[in-house]
C-alpha distance (Angstrom), angle and dihedral (degrees) to the residues before:
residue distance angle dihedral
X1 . . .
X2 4.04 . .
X3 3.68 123.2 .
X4 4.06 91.3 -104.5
X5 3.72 95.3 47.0
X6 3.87 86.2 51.5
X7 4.11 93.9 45.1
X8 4.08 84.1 38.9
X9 4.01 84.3 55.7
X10 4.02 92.0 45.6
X11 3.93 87.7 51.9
X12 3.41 100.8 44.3
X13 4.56 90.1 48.1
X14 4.05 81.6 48.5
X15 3.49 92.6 58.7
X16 4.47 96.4 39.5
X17 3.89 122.0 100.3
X18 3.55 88.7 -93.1
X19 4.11 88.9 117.2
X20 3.91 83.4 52.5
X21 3.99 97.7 44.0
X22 4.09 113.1 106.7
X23 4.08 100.9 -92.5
X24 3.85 118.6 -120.0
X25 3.85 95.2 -121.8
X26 3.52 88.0 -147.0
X27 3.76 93.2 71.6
X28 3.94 87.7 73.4
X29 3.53 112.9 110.4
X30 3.82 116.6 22.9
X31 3.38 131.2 123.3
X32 3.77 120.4 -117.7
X33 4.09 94.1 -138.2
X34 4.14 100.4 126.2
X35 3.87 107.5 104.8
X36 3.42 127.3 -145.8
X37 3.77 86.1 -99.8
X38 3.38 94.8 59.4
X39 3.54 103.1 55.0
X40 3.77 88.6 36.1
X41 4.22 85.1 64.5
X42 4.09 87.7 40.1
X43 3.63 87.4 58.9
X44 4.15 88.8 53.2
X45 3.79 94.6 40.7
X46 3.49 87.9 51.2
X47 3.87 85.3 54.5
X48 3.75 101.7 50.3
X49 3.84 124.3 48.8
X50 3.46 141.3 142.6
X51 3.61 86.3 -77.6
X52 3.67 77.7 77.4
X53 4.02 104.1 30.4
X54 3.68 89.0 41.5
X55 3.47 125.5 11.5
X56 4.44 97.0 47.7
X57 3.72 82.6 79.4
X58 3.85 106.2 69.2
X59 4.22 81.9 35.5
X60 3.61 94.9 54.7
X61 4.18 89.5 47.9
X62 4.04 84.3 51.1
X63 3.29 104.5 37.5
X64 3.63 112.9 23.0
X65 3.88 126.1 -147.9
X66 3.54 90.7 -35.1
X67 3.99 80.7 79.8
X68 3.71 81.9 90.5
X69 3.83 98.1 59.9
X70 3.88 89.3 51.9
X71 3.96 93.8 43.4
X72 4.42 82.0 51.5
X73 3.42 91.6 43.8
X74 3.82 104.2 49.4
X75 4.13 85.6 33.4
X76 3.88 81.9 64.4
X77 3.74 98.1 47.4
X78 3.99 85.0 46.7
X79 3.84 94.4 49.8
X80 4.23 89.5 54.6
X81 3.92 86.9 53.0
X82 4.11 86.0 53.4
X83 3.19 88.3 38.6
X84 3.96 102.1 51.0
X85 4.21 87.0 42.6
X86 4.00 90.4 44.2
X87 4.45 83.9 59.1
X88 3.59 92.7 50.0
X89 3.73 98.7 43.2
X90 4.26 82.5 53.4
X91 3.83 83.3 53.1
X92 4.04 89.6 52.3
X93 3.77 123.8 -9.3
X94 4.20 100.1 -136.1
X95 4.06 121.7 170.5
X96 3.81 71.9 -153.7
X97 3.64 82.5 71.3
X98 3.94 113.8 175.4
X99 3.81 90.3 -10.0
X100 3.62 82.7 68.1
X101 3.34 99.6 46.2
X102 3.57 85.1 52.8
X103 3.42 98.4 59.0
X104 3.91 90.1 51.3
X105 3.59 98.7 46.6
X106 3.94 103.6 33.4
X107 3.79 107.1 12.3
X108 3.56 140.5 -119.3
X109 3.95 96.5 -38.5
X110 3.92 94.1 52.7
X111 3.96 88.6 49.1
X112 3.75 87.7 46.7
X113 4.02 96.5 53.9
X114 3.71 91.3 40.0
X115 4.06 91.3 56.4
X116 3.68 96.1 45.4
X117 3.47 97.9 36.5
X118 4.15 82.3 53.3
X119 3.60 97.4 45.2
X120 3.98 88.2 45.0
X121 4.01 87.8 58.3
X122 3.96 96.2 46.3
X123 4.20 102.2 35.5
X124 3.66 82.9 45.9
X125 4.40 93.9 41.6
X126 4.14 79.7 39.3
X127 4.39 88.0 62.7
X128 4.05 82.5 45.8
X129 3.90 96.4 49.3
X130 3.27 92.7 53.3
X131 4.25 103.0 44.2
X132 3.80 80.0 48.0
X133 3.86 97.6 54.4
X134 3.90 94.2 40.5
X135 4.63 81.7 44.2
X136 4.15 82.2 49.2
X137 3.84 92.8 43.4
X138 3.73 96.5 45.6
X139 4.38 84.3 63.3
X140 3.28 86.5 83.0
X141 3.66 125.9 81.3
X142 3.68 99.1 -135.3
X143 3.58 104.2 55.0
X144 4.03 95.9 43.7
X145 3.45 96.0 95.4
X146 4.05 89.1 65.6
X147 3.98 112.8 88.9
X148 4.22 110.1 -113.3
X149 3.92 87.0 -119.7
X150 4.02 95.3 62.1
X151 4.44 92.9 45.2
X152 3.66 87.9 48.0
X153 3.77 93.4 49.4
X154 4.10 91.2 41.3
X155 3.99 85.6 49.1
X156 4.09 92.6 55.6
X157 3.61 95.6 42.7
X158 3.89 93.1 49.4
X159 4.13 83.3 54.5
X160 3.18 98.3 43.6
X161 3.55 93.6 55.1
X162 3.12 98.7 54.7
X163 3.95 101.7 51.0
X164 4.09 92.8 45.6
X165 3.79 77.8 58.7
X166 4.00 101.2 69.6
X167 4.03 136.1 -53.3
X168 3.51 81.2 -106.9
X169 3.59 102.8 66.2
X170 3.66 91.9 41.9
X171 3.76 81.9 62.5
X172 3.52 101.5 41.3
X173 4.34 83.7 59.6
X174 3.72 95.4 42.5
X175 3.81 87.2 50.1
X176 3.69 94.1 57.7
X177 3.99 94.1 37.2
X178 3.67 78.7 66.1
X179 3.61 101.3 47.0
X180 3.19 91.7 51.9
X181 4.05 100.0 43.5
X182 4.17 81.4 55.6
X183 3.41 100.8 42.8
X184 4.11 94.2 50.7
X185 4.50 86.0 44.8
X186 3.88 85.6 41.5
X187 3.93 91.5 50.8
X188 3.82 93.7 42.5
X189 3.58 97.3 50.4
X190 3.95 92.1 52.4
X191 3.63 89.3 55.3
X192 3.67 87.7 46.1
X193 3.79 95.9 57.7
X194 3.50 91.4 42.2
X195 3.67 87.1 55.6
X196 3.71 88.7 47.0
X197 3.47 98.0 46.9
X198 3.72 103.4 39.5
X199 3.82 92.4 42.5
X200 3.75 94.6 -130.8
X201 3.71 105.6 165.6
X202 3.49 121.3 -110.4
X203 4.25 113.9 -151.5
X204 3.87 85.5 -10.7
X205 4.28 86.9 -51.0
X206 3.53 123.9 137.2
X207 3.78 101.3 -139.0
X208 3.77 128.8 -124.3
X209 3.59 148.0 68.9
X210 3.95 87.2 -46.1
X211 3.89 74.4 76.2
X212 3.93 90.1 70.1
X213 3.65 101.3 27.4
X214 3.95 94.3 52.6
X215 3.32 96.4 39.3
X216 3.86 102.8 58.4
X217 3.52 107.2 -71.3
X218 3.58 136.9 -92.9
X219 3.45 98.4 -43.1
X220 4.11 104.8 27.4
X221 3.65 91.5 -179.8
X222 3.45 103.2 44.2
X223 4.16 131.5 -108.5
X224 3.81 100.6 -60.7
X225 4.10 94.5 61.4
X226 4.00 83.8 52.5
X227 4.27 89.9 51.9
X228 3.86 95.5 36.7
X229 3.57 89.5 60.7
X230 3.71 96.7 48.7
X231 4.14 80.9 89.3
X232 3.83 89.1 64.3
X233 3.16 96.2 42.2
X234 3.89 103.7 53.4
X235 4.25 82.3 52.0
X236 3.86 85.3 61.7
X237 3.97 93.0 60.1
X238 3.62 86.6 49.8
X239 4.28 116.2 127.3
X240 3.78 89.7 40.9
X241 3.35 86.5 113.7
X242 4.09 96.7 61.5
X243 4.19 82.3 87.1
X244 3.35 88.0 82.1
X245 3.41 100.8 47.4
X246 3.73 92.7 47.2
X247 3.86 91.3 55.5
X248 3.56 86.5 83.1
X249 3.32 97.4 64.4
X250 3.63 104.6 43.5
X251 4.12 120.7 80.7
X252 4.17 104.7 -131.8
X253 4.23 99.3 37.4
X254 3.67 83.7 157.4
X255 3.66 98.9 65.9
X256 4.22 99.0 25.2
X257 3.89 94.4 51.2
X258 3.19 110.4 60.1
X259 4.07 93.2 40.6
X260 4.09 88.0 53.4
X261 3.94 96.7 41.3
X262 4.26 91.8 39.2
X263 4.38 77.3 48.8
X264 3.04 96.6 58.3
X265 4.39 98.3 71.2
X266 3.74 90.3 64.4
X267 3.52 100.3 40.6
X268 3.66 89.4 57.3
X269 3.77 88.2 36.1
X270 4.05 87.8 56.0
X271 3.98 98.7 26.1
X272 3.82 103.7 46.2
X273 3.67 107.1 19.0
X274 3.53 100.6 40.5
X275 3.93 103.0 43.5
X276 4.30 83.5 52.2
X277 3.66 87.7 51.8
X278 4.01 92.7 42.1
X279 3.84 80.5 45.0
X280 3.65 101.8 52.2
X281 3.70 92.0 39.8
X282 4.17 92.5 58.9
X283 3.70 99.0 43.4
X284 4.19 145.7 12.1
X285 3.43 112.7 -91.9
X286 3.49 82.4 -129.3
X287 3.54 92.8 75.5
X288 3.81 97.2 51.5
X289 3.72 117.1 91.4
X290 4.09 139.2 -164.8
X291 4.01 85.1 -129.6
X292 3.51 92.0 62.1
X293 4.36 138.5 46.1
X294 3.71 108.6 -115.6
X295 3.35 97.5 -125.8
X296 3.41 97.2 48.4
X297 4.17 80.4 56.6
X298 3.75 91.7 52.1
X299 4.01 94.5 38.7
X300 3.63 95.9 45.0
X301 4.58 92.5 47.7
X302 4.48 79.8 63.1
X303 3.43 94.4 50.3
X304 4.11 98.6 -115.0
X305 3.76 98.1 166.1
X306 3.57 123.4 -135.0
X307 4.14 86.4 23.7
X308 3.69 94.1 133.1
X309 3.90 93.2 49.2
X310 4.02 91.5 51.4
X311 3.30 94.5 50.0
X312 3.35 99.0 42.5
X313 4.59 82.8 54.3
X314 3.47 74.1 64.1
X315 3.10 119.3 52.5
X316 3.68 87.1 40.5
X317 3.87 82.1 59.4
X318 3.63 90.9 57.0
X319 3.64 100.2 50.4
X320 4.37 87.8 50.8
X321 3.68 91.3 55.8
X322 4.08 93.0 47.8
X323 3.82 89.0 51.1
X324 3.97 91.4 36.4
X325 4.19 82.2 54.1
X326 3.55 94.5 50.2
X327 3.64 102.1 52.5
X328 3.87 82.7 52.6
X329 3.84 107.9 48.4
X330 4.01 88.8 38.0
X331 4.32 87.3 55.8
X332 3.90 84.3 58.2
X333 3.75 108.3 37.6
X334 4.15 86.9 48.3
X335 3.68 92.5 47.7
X336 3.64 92.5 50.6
X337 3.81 95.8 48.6
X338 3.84 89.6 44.0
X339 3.69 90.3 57.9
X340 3.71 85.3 60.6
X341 3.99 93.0 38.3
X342 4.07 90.5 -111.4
X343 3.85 81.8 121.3
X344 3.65 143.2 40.2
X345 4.37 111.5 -70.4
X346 3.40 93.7 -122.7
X347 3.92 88.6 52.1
X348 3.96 81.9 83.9
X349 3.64 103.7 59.4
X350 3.66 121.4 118.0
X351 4.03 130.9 -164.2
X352 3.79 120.6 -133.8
X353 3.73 92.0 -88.3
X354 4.00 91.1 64.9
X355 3.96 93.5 -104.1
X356 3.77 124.1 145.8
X357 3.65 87.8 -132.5
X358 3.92 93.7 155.3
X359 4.43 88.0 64.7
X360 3.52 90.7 38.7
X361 4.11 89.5 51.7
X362 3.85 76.6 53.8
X363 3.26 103.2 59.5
X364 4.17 100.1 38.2
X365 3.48 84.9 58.2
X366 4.13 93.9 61.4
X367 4.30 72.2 45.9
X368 3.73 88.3 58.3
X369 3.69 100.2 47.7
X370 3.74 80.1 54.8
X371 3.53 87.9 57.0
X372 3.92 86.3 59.0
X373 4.29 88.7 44.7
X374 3.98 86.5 56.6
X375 3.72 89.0 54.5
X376 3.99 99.6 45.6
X377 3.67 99.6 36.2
X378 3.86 111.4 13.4
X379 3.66 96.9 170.7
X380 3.44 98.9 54.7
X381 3.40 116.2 37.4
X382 3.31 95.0 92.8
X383 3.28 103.4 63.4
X384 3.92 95.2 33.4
X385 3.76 89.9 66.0
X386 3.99 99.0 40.6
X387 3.31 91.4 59.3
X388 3.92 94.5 62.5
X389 4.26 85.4 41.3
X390 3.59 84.5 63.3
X391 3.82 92.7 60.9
X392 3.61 92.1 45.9
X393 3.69 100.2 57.9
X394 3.73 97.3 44.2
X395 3.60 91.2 42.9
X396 4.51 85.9 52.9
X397 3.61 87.1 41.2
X398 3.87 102.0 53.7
X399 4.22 85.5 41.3
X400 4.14 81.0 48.5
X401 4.29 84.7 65.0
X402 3.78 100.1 30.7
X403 3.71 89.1 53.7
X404 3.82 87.9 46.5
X405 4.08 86.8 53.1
X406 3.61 91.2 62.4
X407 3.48 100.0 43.7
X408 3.63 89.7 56.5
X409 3.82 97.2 53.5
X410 3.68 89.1 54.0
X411 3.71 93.5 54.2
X412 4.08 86.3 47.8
X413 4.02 83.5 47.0
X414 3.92 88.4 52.8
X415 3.60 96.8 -121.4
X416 3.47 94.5 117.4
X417 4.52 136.6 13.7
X418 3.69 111.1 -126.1
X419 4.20 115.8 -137.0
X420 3.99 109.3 -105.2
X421 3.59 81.7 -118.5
X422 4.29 94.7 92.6
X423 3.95 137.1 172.0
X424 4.26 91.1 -103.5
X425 4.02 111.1 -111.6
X426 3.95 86.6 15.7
X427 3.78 101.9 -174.5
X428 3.93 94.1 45.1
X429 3.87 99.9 34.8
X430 3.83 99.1 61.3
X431 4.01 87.7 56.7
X432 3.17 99.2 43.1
X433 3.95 95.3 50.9
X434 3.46 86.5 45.5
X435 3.79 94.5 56.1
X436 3.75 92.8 40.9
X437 3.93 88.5 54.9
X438 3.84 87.9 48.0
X439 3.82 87.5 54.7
X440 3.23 90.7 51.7
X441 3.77 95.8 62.7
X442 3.74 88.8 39.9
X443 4.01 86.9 62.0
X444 3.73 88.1 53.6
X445 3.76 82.3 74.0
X446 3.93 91.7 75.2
X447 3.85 88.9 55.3
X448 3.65 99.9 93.1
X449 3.65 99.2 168.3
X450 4.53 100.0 47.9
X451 4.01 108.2 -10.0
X452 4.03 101.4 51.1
X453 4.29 81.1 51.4
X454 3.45 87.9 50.8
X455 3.94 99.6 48.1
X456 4.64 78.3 51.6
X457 3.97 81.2 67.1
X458 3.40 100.8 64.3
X459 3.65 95.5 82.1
X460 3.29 97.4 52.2
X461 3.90 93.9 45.6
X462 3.97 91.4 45.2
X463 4.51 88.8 47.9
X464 4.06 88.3 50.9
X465 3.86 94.0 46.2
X466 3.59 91.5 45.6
X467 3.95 92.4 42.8
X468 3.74 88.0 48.9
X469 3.64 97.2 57.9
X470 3.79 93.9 47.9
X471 3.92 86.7 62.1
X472 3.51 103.7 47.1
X473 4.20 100.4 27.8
X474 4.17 85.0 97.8
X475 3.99 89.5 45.5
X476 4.50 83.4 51.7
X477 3.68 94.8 39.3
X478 4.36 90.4 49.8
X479 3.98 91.5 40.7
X480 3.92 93.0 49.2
X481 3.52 92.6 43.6
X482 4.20 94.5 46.3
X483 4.01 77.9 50.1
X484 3.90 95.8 44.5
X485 4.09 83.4 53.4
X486 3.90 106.1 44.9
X487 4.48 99.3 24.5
X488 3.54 136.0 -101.8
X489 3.88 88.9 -73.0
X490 3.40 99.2 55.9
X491 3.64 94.4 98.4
């Protein structure tokens, strides 16, 4: 998007009923200390993961180089539920974000599953983070000798330090997080294309497309690999959401928003797509593994020494600024459903540098019982917890584009003006992604071994949410009335 469409977007939100919309009294209080740099970087670390630095490796063996079609296609389906969240947040900047909108558009019980289903992703991703950073630590020699249980618990405390500090610290970390994620993809893919280019072999392979057409094509395996993985694949993308949380928080939304969501196509576009094509163009798939980064396959096969111990800095990396993101977004979303009595009171409490710290307290302590899964069952709490992530963020997602539904039919009813900056094909889009996410599930169906597990979950997820609103819907119904009576700034 060009500079003027961008300031003609800003303009045109300035001028919306956003000063007339009801106020999420949970935005009270914060400090307005994230920069435009900050959020520009949360918009790229929320774009490059170790779904990338890690998990492209056991995908590329499955699927081939047709992993790149499915990391374009679900990028696209991920960009138009940025996209749809970056036009309301023009309409009213929230750190409530979509759980506000929620509330607006479809009431108390649509804010109330969008915040749990939220906070089920990231506690649950939180337990993940940090088995994966004490997994990553444990790769080198010096820290082996310390159990999994006591890294993972040094690795959330570190965090959690730092955002109970100020919004501005967690910012300053994300921002490097990111510079580093970009500068280590950045690096790789030069040396890829000089690779390429020069036709330096890599593990005694001449590179280029000979490596797909002599090696089975572009999809060895056949189409159903390429579909199956579609599930992983959509978990990669995950935290692209935190934008809209962080819009809050920052002092020009109008103008940072739409150039960090709008950055976002490329960057996955360049990122994702383009490192699996460099990838598939320097080596088999065959010869990539889940066990092992990709890079650190194709740096290790030309002899750059110390390749496994970089990328392993950065994968590590990656896995700090998801956790370092989740305490975050979780401190928002719970404060904003507290102030409506969705969530626990103390949920709402902030320290003297304008933190949430009471939600984020919340959410470290699902990170601590974690602490006590890495200790009981090391091997597999990994993959115990990512499995009820993977709910989460689908479940946030699809409430992303439902919520986005109803805020369009109340701009077509004339309640309220939409920003110029739109979801594209708004009308068609938001059923589409939905269907495409509910595919996605579906698919998990063929997963015997984690997804089919996953889909038994359900359930049990949809009987707790449903349990949870029946106690606390006479809490919501006497906190928005109190608010109804005295204002949104009464509290």
């Amino acid at each position: 998007m060009s500079k003027e469409a961008v300031d003609s977007a800003a303009l045109d939100a300035s001028r919306t009923d956003a000063s007339q919309a009801p106020a999420d009294a949970g935005d009270a209080g914060y400090s307005k200390d994230l920069k435009a740099r900050h959020v520009n970087m949360i918009a790229i670390g929320g774009a490059i993961g170790t779904g990338l630095f890690l998990g492209a490796g056991g995908r590329l063996n499955s699927a081939g180089p047709a992993l790149a079609v499915a990391y374009l296609v679900c990028g696209i389906f991920a960009f138009f539920v940025v996209r749809a969240l970056g036009e309301m947040v023009l309409y009213r900047p929230s750190s409530g974000s979509f759980v506000s909108y929620a509330r607006e558009f479809l009431g108390e019980k649509g804010a109330f599953f969008a915040g749990w289903m939220y906070f089920l992703n990231w506690s649950t991703t939180c337990i993940a983070d940090i088995t994966a950073i004490a997994l990553y630590t444990h790769y080198w020699s010096f820290f082996t000798d310390i159990p999994q249980w006591l890294l993972a618990l040094i690795a959330l405390g570190v965090v959690l330090a730092v955002n109970l500090i100020s919004v501005k610290y967690f910012g300053e970390m994300e921002f490097w997080f990111a510079i580093i994620k970009v500068a280590a993809l950045t690096a790789f893919m030069i040396i890829g294309i000089f690779l390429l280019a020069s036709q330096h072999k890599v593990g005694g392979e001449t590179p280029g497309l000979n490596m797909i057409t002599d090696h089975g094509g572009f999809m060895p395996n056949g189409i159903m690999p390429v579909v199956i993985v579609m599930q992983g694949v959509v978990f990669a993308y995950a935290s692209l959401e935190l934008v809209g949380v962080a819009a809050g928080e920052t002092k020009d939304p109008q103008k940072v928003v739409p150039r960090a969501v709008n950055s976002i196509m490329w960057r996955v576009g360049l990122f994702y797509v383009g490192s699996v094509v460099l990838l598939a163009l320097l080596l088999p798939g065959s010869l990539y593994s889940a066990d092992q980064s990709p890079f650190v396959t194709v740096l290790s096969k030309i002899g750059v020494p110390a390749a496994g111990d970089v990328m392993n800095f950065v994968v590590l990396t990656a896995a700090m600024s998801s956790l370092n993101s989740g305490l975050y977004s979780t401190g928002r979303i719970l404060r904003s459903m507290a102030m409506s009595g969705s969530a626990p009171k103390f949920t709402a409490k902030m320290n003297r540098s304008q933190v949430p710290y009471g939600g984020i307290l919340l959410t470290a302590s699902i990170g601590v019982l974690g602490v006590g899964l890495n200790r009981i069952v090391p091997d597999q709490a990994f993959e115990i917890v990512l499995n009820v992530a993977s709910l989460g963020i689908i479940g946030t997602w699809i409430m992303i584009m439902v919520c986005h539904l109803a805020f369009v039919r109340r701009a077509k009813e004339g309640v309220i003006t939409r920003p110029k900056f739109r979801l594209p094909g708004s009308g068609v889009t938001e059923y589409v992604t939905i269907a495409f996410l509910l595919a996605v599930l579906c698919l998990m169906w063929k997963d015997a071994e984690v997804g089919r597990k996953t889909l038994f979950l359900i359930p049990i997820v949809g009987a707790a949410l449903v349990a949870g609103w029946y106690a606390s819907r006479r809490k919501v119904d006497r906190e928005t009335q109190d608010l109804m009576k005295s204002g949104p700034d009464a509290k």
